[in-house]
C-alpha positions as a LaTeX table, in Angstrom:
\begin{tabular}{lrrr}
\hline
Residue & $x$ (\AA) & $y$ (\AA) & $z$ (\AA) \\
\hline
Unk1 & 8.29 & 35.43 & 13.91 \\
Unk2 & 5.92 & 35.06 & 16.67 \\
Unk3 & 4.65 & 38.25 & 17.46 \\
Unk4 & 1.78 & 38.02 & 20.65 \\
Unk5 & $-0.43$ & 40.87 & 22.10 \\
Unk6 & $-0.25$ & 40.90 & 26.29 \\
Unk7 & $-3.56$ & 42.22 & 28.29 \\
Unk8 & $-4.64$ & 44.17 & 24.77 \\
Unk9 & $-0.96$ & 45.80 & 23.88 \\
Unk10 & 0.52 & 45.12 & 21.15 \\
Unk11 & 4.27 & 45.31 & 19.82 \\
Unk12 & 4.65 & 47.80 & 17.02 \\
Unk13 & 6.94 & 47.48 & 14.99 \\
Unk14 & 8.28 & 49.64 & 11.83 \\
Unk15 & 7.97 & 49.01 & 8.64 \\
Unk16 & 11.66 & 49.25 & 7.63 \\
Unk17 & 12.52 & 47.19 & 10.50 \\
Unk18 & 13.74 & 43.52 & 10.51 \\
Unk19 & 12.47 & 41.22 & 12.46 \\
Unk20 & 13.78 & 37.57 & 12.40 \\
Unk21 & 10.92 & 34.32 & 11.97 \\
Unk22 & 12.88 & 32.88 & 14.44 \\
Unk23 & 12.51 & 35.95 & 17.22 \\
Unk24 & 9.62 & 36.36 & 19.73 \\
Unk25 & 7.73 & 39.59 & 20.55 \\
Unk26 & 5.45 & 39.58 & 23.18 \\
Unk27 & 3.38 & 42.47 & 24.81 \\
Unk28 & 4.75 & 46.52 & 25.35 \\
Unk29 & 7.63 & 46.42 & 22.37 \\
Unk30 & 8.08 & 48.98 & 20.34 \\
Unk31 & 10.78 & 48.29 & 17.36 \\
Unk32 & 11.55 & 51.55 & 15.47 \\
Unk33 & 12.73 & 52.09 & 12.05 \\
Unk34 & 15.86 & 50.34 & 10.76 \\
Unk35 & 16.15 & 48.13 & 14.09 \\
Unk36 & 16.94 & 44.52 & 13.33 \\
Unk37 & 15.42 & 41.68 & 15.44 \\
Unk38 & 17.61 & 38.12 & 14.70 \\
Unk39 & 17.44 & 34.73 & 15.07 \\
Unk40 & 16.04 & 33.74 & 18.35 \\
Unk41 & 15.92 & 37.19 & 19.93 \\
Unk42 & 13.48 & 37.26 & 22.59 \\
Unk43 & 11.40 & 40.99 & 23.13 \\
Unk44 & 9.18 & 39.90 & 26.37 \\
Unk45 & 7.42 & 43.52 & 27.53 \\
Unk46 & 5.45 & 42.04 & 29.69 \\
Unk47 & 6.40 & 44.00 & 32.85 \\
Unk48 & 7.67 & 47.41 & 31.03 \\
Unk49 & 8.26 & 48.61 & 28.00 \\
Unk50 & 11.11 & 47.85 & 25.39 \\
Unk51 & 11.95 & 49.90 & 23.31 \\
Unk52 & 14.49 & 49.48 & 20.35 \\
Unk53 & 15.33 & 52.59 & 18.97 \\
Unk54 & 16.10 & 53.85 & 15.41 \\
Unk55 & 18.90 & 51.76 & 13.62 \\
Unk56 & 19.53 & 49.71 & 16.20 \\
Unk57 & 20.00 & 45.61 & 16.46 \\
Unk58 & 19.76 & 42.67 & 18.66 \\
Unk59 & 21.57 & 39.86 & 17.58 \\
Unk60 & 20.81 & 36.38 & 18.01 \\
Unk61 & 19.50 & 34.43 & 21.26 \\
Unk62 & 19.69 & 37.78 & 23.12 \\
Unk63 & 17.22 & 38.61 & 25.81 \\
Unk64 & 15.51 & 42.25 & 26.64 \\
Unk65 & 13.08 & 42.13 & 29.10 \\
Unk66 & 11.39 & 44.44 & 31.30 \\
Unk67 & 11.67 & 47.82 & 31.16 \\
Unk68 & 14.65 & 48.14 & 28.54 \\
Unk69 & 15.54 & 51.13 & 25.90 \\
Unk70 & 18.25 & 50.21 & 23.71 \\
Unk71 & 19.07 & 53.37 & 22.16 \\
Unk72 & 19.67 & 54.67 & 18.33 \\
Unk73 & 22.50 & 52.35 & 16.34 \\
Unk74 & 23.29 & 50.59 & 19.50 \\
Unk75 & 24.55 & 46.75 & 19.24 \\
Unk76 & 23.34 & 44.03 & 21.47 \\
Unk77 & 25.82 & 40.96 & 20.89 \\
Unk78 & 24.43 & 37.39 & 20.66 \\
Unk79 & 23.78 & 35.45 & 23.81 \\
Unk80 & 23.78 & 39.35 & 25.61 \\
Unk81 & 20.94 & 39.94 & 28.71 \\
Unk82 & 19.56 & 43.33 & 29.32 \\
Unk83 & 17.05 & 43.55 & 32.12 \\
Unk84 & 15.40 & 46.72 & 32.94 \\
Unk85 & 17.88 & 49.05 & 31.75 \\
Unk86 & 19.05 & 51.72 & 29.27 \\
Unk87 & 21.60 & 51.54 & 26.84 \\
Unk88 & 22.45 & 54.75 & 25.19 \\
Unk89 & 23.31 & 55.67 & 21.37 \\
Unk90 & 25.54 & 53.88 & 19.20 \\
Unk91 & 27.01 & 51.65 & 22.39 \\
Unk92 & 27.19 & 48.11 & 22.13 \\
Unk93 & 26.72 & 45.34 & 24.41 \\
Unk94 & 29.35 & 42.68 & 24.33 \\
Unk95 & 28.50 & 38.75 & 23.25 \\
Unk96 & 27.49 & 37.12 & 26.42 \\
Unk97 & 26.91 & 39.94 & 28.60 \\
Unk98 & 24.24 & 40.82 & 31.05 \\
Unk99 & 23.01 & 44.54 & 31.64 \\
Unk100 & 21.09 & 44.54 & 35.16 \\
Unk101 & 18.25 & 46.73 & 36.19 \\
Unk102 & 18.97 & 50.21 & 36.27 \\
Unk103 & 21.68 & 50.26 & 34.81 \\
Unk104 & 22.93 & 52.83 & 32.12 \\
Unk105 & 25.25 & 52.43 & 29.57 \\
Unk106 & 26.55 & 55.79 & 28.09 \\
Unk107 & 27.02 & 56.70 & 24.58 \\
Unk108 & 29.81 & 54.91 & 22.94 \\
Unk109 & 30.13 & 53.05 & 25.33 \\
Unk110 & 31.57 & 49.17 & 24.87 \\
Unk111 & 30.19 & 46.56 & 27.49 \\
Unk112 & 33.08 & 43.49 & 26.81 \\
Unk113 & 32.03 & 40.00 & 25.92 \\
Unk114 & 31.03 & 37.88 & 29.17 \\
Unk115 & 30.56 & 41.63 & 31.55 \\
Unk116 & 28.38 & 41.89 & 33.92 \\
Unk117 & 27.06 & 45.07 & 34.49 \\
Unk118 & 25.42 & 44.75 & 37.96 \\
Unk119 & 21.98 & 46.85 & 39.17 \\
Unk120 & 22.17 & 50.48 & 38.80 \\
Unk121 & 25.95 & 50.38 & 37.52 \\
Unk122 & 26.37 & 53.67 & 35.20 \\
Unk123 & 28.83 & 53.30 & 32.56 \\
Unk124 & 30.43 & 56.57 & 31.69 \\
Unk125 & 30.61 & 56.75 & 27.39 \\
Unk126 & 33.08 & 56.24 & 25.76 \\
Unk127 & 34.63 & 53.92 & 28.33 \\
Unk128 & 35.03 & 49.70 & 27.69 \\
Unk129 & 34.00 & 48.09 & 30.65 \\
Unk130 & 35.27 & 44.59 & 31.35 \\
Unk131 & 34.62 & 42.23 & 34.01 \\
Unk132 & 32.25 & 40.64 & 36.98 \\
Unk133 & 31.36 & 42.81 & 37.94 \\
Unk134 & 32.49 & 45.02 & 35.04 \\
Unk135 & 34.80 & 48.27 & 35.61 \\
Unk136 & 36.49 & 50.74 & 33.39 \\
Unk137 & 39.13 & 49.76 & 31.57 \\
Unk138 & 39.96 & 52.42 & 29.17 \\
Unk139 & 38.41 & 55.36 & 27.63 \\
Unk140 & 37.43 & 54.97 & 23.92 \\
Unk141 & 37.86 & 57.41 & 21.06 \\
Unk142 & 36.20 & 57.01 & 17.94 \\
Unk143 & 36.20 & 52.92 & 18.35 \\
Unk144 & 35.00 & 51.35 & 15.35 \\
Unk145 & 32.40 & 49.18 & 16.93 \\
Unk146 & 30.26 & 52.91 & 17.37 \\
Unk147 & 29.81 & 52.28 & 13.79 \\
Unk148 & 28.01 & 48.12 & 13.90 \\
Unk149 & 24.87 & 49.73 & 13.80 \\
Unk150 & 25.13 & 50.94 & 10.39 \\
Unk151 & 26.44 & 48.09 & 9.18 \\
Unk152 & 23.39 & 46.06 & 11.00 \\
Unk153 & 20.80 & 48.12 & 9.04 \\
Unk154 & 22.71 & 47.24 & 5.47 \\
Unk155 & 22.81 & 43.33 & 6.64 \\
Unk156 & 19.24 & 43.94 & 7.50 \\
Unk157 & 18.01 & 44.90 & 4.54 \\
Unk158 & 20.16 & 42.42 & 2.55 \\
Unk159 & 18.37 & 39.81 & 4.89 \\
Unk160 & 15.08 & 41.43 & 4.01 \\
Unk161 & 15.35 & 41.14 & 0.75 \\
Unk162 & 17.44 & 38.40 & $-0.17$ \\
Unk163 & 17.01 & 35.80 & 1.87 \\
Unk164 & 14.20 & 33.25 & 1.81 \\
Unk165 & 12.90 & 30.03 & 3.73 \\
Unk166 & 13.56 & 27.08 & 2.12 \\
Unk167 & 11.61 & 23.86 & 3.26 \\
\hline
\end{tabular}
């Protein structure tokens, strides 16, 4: 992993966290306990803070830049953007997606694969949001994906410890 101080600050990162050799964390980062990092994640807190909370993940070639808190057990899907904005407990971000500045995503909430959720857009929880830009669809109950995060802290641990390079 390359992991880079920025004007003296340095990411800090759990110990029980996962962090990918593949990903990049640069500057103001702050990965808490259980939080999962993957392959070709870039963490670039060079203009804010980002902050992943506990049991959280951010799957591979996803971007957070600037400003972002992704909040406990919350899922950001491969490919996914989130620039300068909040994303609240146990939601997940869609593959593909983009999360603009300002914008928050409520609890439970479900941003669909390939939504864009445009500056200062709130998302209500429990809601899936689809589209460009992305509006309600449906209200969610209880949807299965509130639960990833769980499963990401298992699969990062297995990773942890069972995995190894080979060159």
């Amino acid at each position: 992993m390359v992991v880079r101080s920025l004007d003296g600050v340095e990411p800090t990162i759990a110990e029980s966290a996962y962090v990918d050799e593949t990903a990049v964390v640069i500057g103001d980062v702050t990965v808490e306990a259980d939080a999962s990092v993957w392959p070709n994640v870039t963490l670039r807190g060079d203009s804010g803070a980002i902050v992943l909370r506990e049991g959280s993940n951010v799957q591979d070639n996803a971007v957070c830049h600037e400003g972002t808190e992704i909040g406990p057990y919350v899922t950001v899907g491969h490919t996914a953007i989130v620039h300068a904005a909040t994303v609240e407990e146990r939601a997940m971000v869609g593959m593909g997606s983009v999360v603009l500045d300002d914008a928050v995503v409520g609890e439970r909430a479900l941003v669909a694969a390939g939504a864009v959720v445009t500056e200062g857009t709130e998302v209500p929880p429990n809601t899936l949001v689809a589209g460009t830009p992305a509006r309600v669809v449906k209200e969610v109950e209880d949807s299965p994906w509130a639960q990833a995060g769980d499963h990401y802290v298992e699969r990062a641990r297995r990773h942890a410890e069972h995995s190894r390079r080979i060159d």
